[in-house]
N, C-alpha and C positions, 0 to 999 in steps of 0.2 A: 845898581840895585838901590833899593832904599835903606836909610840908615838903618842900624839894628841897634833895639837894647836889649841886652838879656839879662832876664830875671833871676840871679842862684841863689843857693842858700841852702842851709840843711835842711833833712827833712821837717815839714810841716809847719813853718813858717808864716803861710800864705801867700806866697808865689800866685799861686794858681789865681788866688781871690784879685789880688792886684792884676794880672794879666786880664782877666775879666771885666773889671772896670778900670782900667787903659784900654780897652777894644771896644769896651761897651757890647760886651756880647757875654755868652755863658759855651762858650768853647771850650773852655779846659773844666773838667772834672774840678769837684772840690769836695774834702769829704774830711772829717774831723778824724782823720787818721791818718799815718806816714807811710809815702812809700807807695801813694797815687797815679803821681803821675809819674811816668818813666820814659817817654818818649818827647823829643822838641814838639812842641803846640808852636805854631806860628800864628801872628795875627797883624794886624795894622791900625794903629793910633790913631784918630781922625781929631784927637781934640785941640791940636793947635795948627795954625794956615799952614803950616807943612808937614804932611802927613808919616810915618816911620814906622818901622818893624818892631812888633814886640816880639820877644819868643821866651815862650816857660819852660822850664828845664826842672827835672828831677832833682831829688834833692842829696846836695855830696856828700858822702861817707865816706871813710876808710877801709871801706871794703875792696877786696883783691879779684873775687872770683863771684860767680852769678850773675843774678840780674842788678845787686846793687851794685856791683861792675860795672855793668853795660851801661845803668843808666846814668852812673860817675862819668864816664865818655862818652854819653851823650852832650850832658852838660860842660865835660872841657869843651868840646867841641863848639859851642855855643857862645862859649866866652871866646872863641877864638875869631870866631865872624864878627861878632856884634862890634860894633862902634863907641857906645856905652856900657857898662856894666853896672849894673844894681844890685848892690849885697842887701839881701832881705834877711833883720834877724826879729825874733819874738822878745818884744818888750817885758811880756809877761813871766818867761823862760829867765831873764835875764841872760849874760853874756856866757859864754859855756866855752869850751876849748877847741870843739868843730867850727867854729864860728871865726875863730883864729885860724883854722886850717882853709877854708872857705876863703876868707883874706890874703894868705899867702898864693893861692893857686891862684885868684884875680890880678895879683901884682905881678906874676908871672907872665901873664897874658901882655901887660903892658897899654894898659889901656883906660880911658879916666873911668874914675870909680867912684859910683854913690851910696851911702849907705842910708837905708830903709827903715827904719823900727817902726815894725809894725805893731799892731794890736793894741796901740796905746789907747784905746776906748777907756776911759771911766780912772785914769791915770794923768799923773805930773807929767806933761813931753818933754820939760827942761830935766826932772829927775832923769827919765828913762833916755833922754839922751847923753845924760853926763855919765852913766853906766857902763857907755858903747865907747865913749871917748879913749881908753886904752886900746882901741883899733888905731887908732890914727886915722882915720877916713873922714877925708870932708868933700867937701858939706854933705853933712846927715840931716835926716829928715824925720819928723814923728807922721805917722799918718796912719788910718783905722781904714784897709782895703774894703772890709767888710761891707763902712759906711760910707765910703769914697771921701774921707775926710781930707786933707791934708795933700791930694795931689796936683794941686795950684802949682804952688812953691815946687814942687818934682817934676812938673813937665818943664816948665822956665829954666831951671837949671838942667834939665835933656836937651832944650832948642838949643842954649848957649854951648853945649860941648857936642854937639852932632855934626857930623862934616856936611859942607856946602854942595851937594850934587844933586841931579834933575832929575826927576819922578817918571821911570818910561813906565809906559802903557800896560804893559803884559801885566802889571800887576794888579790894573784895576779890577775888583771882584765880579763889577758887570760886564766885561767884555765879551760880546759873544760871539767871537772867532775860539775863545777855547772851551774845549771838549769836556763837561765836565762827569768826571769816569773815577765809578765806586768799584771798591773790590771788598766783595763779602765772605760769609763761609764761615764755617764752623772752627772752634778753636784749633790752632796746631795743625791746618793743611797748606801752611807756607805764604799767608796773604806777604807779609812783610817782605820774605823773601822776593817776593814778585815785585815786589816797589821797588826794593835795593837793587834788582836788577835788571829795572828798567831804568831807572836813575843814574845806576853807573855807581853808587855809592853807598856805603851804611849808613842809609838817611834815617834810614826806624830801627829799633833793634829785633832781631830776627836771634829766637830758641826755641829750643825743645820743650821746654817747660809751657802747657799749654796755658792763655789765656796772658799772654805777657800780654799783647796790646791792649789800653785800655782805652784811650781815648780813638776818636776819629781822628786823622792826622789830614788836614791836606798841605800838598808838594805840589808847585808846579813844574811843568818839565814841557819843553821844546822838540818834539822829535820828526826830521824829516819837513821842517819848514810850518808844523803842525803845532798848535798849544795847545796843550792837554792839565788839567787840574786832579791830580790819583789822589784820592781820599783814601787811606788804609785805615781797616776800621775792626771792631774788637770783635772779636767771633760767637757767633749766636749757641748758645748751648738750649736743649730743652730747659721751658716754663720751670717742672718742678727740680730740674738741679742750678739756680739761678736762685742763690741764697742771699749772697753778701750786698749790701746797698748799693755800692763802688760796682758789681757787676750789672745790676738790673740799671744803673746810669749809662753805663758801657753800651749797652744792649738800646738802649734808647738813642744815645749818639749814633747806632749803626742804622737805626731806621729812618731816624732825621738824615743822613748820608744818600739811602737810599732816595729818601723822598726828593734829595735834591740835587741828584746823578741824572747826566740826560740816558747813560748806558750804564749797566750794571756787569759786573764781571763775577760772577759767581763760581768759587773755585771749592772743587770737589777732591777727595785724597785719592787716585786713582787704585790704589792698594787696597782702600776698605767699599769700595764703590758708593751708590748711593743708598745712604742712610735715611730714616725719617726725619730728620732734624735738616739734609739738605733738603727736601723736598717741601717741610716748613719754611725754608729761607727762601726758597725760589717760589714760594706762593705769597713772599710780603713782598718780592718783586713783581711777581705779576700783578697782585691788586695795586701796586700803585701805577703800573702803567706804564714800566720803564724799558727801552730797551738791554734785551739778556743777551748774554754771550757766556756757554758753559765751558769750564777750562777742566781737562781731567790734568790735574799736575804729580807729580811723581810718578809719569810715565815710564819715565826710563829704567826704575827700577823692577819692572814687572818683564814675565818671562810671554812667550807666543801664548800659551795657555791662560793667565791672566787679563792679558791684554783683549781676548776674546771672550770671556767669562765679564770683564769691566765692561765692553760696549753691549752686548747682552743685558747687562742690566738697567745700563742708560736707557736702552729703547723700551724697556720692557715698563721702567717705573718711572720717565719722566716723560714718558708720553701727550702727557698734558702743555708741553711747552715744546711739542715736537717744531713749533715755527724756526729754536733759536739752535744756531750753530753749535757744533761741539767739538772744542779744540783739545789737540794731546799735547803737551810740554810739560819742557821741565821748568822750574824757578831757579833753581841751585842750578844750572849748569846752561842754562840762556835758551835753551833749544824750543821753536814753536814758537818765540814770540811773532818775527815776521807773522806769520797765520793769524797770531791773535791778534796784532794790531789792522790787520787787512780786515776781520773779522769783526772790529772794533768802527772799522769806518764805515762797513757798509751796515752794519746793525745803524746807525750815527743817522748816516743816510736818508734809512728807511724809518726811522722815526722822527724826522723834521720835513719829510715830504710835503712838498703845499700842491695839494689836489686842487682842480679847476671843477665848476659844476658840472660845466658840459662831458668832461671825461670820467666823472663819477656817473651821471645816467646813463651814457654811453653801455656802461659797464654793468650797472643796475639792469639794463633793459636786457642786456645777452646774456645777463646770467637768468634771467628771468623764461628768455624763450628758450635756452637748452634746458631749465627744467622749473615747471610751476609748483608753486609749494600745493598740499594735497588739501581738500576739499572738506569743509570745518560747518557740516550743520547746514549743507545743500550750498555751499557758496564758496567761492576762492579770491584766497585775499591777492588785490589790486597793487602792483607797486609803482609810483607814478612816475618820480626824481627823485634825486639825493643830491645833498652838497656839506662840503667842508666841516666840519663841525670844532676842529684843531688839530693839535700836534703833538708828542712825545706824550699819550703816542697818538696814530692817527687818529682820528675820529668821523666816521660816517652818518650822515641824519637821511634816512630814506622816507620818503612819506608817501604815503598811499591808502587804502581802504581797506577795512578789517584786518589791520596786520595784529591788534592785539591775537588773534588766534591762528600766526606763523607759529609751529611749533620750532621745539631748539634745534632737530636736526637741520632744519630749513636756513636758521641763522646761521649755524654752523657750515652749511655749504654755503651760502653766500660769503662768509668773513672766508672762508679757503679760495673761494674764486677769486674776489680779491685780492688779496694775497700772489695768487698764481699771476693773474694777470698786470699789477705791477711790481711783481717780482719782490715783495715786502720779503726783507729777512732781519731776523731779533726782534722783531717787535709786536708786540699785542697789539688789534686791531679792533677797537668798539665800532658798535653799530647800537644807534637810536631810531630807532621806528614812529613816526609820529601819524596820526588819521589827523586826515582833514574834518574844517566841522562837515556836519551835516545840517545841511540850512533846513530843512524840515521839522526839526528835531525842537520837540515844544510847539509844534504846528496844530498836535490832534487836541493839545488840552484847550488854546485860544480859540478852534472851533465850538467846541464843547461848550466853553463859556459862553459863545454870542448866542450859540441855541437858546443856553438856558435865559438869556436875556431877553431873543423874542418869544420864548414861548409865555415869559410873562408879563411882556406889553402886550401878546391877544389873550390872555387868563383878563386884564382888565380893563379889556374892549368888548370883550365879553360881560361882563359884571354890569358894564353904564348899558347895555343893553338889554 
């Protein structure tokens, strides 16, 4: 793997702000409030010739029970990977007694330790470091995350204590052998659970308490000789109950997720069936084009009668996305994944297909003779070829004569023939219609004009005579 540093510290520090600019990206949430982030955010350091793991962590408290538990074990855990450790404390704050505790649970870990003061914008750095000095921690650093001041001097001493190992490949962000597979869905219907157990481990923290995820998380994971990148991401509630800053950033990180998932996994509570709020998530999936895959999860706890009353309603209300599969499992108890990942490939499949042109008119032409679209103002429109137009998801360009007046059921039998004929599953199917010119077209006014030309070279061959 690549070196790791992790970022702790108590709440509101600035972690997050530093992990941001060390990635040079705005991945992790940041928000003038404690108690943001609660889940490891990973990322990767590109700013010195040898590239390394950053990872942000919540922030440690002495707390026993909840989520500020969870997300204290998130962060040991984080120090227990990482290679470097970076104590982040607020210069502004000055030195406080969690700050000490923070230090003792690093030293435990056993592993070299930097200390951070942040915030020092518009302050003495020799003051605000000689503050910090009853840590014992060296070498400390003053630096302003905010303004990216002072991380020279921090990466120099990261390169010098990071161990000597080789950069493999799986980690590069562009590799396109791996799959990259979003899980969405309304708060509290188990996304997390679905990560941890496909991972094998409490990689995110998974409660009851609805809306624990806040950021978008990605993990990579290997399964079956296969790389996959699972983005676990913050659950969409309706517009008007989406108050707090921190959620409506949430809710943006899950559509930026969306946007950049080749497959989309959208997970439903099988016990409350489908709600409007899933039927809003799976239409920011369909406009962007992605391949779907519907998971009913907490199957197992429903009786015969539920279970027939839950697909009853799937067919009835999500009719509009009847292209994409719909899987039953559980998250908590492992059951159905096989299905969803089978369901997962051929969705994958069928939305990176590279059509040829000859096999798209082929197709255009016999959907055409089993049935012509209907007859628009004395005339029916002409479909000539089609070719490729891209990918994820497909895209067809057919051109022909007066298609502007193919009505929609016409398109819509065509995108299903389609479909039927090379077996497309999970994924939305555009179609672009384009008329050829008409080379006539501006022919009657050029006549017009030359008329009106000779008629008045003889008006004045007439006159001299």
């Amino acid at each position: 793997m690549l070196p790791l540093l992790a970022l702790v510290g108590r709440p509101n520090v600035g972690k997050s702000t530093l992990f941001n600019a060390l990635t040079r990206s705005r991945d992790a949430l940041v928000a003038n409030q404690p108690g943001v982030t609660r889940d490891r955010q990973y990322g990767v350091c590109r700013l010195l010739d040898r590239p390394f793991l950053v990872v942000d962590t919540g922030g440690l408290t002495d707390a026993s029970e909840g989520l500020a538990a969870l997300t204290c074990q998130q962060s040991l855990q984080a120090m227990r990977e990482a290679a470097v450790i970076a104590l982040v404390v607020d210069a502004r704050d000055g030195l406080l007694a969690q700050d000490r505790q923070v230090v003792d649970e690093a030293r435990r870990c056993n592993r070299p330790l930097l200390l951070l003061v942040n915030k020092t914008d518009g302050l003495d750095p020799d003051q605000a470091l000689a503050e910090f000095a009853p840590l014992g921690v060296q070498p400390a650093f003053a630096v302003a995350a905010s303004h990216q001041r002072g991380l020279g001097p921090v990466l120099e001493a990261v390169a010098a204590r990071l161990p000597q190992e080789d950069t493999p490949s799986w980690l590069d962000d562009a590799d396109p052998a791996r799959m990259r597979l979003a899980i969405v869905g309304r708060p509290n219907v188990g996304k997390s659970t679905l990560v941890n157990r496909l991972l094998g481990e409490e990689r995110v923290i998974a409660s009851d308490v609805p809306g624990t995820t806040r950021d978008a998380i990605a993990v990579d994971l290997e399964r079956d000789g296969r790389k996959y990148r699972l983005i676990d991401t913050a659950g969409i509630r309706r517009r008007a109950r989406v108050e707090e800053a921190v959620e409506k950033f949430s809710v943006l990180k899950t559509l930026q997720a969306i946007e950049s998932a080749q497959v989309v996994v959208v997970l439903l509570d099988a016990g409350e069936g489908v709600t409007d709020q899933d039927a809003t998530v799976l239409g920011q999936v369909l406009e962007a084009g992605k391949g779907l895959v519907i998971a009913l999860n907490k199957w197992d706890g429903l009786d015969a009668y539920q279970r027939e009353q839950c697909l009853a309603d799937v067919g009835r209300k999500l009719a509009f996305v009847e292209y994409a599969p719909v899987l039953r499992l559980s998250a908590r108890h492992g059951s159905g994944i096989g299905e969803l990942f089978r369901a997962i490939h051929r969705t994958h499949a069928s939305a990176t297909r590279q059509f040829t042109t000859s096999e798209l008119t082929r197709a255009i032409e016999a959907a055409y003779e089993a049935l012509q679209p209907p007859v628009v103002r004395g005339h029916v429109a002409k479909l000539r070829y089609a070719h490729p137009g891209g990918t994820n998801p497909p895209t067809v360009v057919i051109h022909g004569s007066r298609v502007g007046s193919i009505p929609v059921s016409y398109k819509r039998y065509l995108e299903n023939f389609l479909r039927r004929r090379f077996k497309l599953v999970g994924t939305p199917l555009r179609l672009e219609f384009r008329a050829g010119e008409n080379p006539y077209e501006g022919r009657k006014n050029e006549l017009t004009e030359r008329q009106i030309q000779r008629r008045r070279r003889l008006m004045r061959h007439a006159r001299k005579r």
